[in-house]
FIDO-678299 format. One record per residue (C-alpha): residue in one letter; x, y, z. Coordinates in Angstrom, 2 decimals. Example, Ala and Ser with C-alpha at 12.3 -4.5 7.8 and 13.67 -1.06 7.14 Angstrom:
<rs>
<r aa="A" u="12.30" v="-4.50" w="7.80"/>
<r aa="S" u="13.67" v="-1.06" w="7.14"/>
</rs>
This chain:
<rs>
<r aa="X" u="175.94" v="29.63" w="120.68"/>
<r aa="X" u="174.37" v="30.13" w="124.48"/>
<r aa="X" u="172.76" v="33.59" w="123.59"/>
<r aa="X" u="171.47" v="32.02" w="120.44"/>
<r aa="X" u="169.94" v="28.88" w="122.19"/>
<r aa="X" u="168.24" v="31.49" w="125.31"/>
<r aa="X" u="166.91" v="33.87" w="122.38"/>
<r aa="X" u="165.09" v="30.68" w="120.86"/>
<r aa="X" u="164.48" v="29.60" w="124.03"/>
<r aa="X" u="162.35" v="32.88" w="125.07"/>
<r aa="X" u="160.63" v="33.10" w="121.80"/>
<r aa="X" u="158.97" v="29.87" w="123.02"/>
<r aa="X" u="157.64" v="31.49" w="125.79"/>
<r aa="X" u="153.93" v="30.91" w="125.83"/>
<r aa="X" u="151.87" v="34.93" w="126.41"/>
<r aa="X" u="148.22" v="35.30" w="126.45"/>
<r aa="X" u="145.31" v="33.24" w="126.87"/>
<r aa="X" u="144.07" v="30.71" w="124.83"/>
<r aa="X" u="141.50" v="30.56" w="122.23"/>
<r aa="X" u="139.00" v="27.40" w="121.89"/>
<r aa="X" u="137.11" v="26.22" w="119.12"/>
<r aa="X" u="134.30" v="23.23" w="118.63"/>
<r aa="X" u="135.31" v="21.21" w="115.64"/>
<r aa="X" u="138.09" v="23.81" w="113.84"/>
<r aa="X" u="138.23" v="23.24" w="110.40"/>
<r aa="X" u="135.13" v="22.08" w="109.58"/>
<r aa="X" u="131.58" v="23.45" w="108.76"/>
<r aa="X" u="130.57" v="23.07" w="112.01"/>
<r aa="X" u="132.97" v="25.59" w="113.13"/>
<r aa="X" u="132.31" v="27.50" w="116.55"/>
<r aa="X" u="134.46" v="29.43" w="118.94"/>
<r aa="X" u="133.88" v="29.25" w="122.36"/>
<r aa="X" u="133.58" v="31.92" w="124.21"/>
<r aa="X" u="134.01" v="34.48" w="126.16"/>
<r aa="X" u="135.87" v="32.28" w="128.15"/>
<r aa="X" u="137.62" v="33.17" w="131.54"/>
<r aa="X" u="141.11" v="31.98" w="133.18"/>
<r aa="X" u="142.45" v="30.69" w="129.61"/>
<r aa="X" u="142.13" v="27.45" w="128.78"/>
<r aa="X" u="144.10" v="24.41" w="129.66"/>
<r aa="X" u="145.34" v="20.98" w="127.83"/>
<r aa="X" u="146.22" v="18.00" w="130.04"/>
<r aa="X" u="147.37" v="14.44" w="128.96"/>
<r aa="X" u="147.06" v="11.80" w="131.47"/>
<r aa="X" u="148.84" v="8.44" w="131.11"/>
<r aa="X" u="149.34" v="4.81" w="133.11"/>
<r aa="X" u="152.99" v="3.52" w="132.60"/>
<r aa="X" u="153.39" v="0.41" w="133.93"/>
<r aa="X" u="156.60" v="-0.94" w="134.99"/>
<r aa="X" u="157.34" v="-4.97" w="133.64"/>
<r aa="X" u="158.72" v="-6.31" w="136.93"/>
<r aa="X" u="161.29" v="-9.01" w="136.99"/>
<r aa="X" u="163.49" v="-10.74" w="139.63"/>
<r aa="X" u="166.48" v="-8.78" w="140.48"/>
<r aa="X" u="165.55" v="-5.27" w="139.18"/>
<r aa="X" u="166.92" v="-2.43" w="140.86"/>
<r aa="X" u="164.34" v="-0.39" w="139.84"/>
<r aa="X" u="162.81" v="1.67" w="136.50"/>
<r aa="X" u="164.33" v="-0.08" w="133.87"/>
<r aa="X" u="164.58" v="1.12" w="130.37"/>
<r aa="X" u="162.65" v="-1.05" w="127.51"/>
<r aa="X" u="160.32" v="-2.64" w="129.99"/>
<r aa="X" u="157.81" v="0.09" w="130.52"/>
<r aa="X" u="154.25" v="-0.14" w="128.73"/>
<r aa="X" u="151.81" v="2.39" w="128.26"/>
<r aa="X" u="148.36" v="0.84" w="129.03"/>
<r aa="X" u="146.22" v="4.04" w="129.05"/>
<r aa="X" u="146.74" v="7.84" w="127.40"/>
<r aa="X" u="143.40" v="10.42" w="128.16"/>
<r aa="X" u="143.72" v="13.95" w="127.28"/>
<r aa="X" u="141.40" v="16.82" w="128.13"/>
<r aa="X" u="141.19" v="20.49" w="126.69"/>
<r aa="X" u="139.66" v="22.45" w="129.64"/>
<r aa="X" u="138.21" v="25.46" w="129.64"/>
<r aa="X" u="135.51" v="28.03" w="131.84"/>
<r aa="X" u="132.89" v="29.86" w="129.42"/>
<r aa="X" u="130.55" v="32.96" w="130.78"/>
<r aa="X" u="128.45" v="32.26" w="128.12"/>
<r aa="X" u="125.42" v="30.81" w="129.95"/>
<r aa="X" u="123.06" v="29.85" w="126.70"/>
<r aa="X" u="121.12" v="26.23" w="126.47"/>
<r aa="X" u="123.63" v="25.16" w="123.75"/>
<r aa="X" u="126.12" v="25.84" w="125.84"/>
<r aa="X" u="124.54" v="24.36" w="128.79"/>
<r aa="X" u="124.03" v="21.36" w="126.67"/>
<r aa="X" u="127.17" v="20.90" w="126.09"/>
<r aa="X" u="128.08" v="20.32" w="129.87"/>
<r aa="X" u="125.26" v="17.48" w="129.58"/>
<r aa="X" u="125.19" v="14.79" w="126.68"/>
<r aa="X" u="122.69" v="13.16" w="126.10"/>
<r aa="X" u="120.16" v="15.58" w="127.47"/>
<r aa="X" u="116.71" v="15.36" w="125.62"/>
<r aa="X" u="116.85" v="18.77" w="124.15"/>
<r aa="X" u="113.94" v="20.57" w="122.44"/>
<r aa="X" u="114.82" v="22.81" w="119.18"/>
<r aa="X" u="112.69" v="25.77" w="117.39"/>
<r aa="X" u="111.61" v="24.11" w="114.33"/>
<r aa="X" u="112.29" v="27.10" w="112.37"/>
<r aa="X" u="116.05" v="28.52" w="113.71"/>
<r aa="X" u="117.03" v="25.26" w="115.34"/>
<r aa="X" u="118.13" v="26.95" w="118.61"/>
<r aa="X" u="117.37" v="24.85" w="121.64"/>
<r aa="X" u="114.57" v="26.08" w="123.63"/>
<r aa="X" u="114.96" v="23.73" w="126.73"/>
<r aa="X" u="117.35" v="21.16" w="128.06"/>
<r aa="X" u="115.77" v="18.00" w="130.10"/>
<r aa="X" u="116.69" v="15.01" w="131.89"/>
<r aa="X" u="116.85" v="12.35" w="129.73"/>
<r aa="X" u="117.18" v="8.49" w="130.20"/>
<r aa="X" u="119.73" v="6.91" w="131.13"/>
<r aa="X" u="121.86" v="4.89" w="128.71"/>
<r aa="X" u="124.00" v="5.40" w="125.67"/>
<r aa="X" u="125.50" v="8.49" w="124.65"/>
<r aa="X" u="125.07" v="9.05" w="120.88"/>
<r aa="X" u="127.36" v="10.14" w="118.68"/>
<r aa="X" u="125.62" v="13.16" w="117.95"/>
<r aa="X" u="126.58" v="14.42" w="121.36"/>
<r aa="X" u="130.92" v="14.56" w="120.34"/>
<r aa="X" u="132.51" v="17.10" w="118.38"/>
<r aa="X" u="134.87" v="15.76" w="115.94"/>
<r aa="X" u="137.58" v="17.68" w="117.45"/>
<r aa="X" u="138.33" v="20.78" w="119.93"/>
<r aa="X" u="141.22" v="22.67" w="119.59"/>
<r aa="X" u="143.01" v="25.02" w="121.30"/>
<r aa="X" u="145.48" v="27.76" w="120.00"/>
<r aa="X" u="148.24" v="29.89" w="122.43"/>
<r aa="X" u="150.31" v="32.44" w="121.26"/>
<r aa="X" u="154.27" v="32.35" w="121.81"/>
<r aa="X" u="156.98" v="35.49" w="122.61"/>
<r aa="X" u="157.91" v="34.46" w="118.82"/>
<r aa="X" u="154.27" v="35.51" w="117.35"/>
<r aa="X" u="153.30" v="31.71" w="116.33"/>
<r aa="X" u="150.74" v="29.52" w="117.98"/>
<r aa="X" u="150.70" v="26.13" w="119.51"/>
<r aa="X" u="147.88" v="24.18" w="117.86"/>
<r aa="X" u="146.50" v="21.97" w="120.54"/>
<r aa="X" u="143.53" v="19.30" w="119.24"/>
<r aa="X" u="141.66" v="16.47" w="120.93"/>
<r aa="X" u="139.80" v="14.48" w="118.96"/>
<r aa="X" u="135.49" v="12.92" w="119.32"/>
<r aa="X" u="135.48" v="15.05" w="122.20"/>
<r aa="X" u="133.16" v="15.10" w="124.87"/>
<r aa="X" u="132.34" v="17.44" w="127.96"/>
<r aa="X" u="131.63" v="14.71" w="130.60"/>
<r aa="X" u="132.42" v="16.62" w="133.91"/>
<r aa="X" u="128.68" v="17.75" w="134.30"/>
<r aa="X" u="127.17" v="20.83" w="134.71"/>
<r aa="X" u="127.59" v="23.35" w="138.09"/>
<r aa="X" u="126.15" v="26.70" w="137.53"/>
<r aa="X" u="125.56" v="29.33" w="139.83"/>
<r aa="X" u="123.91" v="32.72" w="140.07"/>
<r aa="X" u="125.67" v="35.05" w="142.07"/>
<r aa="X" u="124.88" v="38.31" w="142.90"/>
<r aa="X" u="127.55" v="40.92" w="141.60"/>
<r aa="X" u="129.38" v="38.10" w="139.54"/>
<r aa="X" u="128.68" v="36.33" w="136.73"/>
<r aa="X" u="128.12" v="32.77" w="136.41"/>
<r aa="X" u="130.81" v="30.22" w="134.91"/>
<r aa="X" u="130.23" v="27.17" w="133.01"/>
<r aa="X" u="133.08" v="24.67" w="133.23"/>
<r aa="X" u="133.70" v="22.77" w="130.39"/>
<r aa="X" u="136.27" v="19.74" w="129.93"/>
<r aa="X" u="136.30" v="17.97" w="127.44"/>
<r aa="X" u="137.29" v="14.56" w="127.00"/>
<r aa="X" u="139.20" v="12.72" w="123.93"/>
<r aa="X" u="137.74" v="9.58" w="123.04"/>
<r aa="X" u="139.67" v="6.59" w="121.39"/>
<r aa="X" u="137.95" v="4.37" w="118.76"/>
<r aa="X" u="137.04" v="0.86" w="119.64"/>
<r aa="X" u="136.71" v="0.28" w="115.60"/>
<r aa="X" u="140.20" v="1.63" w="115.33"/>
<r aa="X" u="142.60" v="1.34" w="118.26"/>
<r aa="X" u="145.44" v="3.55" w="116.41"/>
<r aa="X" u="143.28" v="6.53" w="116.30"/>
<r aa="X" u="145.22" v="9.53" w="117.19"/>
<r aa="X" u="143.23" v="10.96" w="120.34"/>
<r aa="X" u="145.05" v="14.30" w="120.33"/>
<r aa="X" u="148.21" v="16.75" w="118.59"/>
<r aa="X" u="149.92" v="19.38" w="119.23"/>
<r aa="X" u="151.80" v="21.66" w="116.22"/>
<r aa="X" u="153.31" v="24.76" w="115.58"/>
<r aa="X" u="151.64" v="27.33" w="113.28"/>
<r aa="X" u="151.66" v="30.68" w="112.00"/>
<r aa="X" u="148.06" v="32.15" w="112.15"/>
<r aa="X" u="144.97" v="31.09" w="112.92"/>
<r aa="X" u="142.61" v="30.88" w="110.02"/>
<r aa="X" u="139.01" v="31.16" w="110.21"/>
<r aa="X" u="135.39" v="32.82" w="108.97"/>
<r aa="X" u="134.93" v="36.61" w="110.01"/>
<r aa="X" u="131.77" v="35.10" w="110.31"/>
<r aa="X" u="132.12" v="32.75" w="112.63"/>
<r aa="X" u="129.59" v="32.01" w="115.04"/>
<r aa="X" u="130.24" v="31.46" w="119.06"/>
<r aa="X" u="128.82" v="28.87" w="121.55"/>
</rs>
């Protein structure tokens, strides 16, 4: 029974790096990449503690969760204006009228973000000892950690991207983010990068 359980248990073990993609699943389907240093997923949580007179301490059935954030991080080489734009919502961004590319990124005014400027989901996929995947996935994601990009001589220059789930203030029991296990990843040969 004990080599059984550590055999499953090292078939969990998470190998490789992980792959990123900008809404998976749908139309709009882009990987990200290259991307260096893997990627990494991150939930962040407030528990708050009920307090009452005469508790010793943590007590079980009177903690609360007030707030859950999760993030799906990850650092791109690939230094082109969509990409850029991605580290800036809300940009004014100018577009070839015949491909669509963007052809410059401004400053734009301050104010709302529209909802143009979230993907409807970014998900992450990491390969186990086994030869499944975790499927990671935040949901009306956002990069809003801002954009730092440097030329350096004999390097190359990084773009860090984390993006941000966001909950629903017409729904409050939106699911923000999930994580599954899967076989393979399935997507277009085609597939286009950002």
């Amino acid at each position: 029974m004990k080599t059984r359980q550590r055999k499953v248990d090292v078939e969990n073990i998470q190998i490789d790096h992980g792959i990123v993609f900008r809404n998976y699943g749908l139309e709009t389907q882009k990987l990200l990449a290259p991307i260096r240093g893997g990627s990494t997923f991150k939930v962040e949580r407030t528990i708050r503690q009920i307090e009452f007179d005469g508790q010793g301490g943590k007590t079980k059935g009177t903690e609360v969760i007030d707030d859950e954030n999760a993030t799906i991080s990850a650092k791109t080489l690939n230094a082109s204006l969509e990409t850029l734009s991605l580290a800036l919502p809300g940009a004014s961004l100018t577009k070839d009228s015949t491909s669509g590319e963007i052809t410059k990124i401004e400053s734009s005014n301050l104010g709302l973000i529209s909802d143009d400027n979230y993907d409807d989901n970014i998900t992450m996929f990491c390969k186990t000892l086994k030869g499944d995947y975790l499927k990671i996935t935040i949901y009306d994601a956002m990069a809003d950690n801002g954009l730092e990009f440097a030329a350096v001589q004999k390097a190359e220059g990084e773009i860090q991207l984390d993006f941000a789930a966001h909950h629903s203030y017409e729904n409050e029991t939106k699911t923000i983010y999930s994580i599954e296990k899967i076989q393979s990843i399935t997507y277009e040969e085609s597939l286009k990068t950002v």
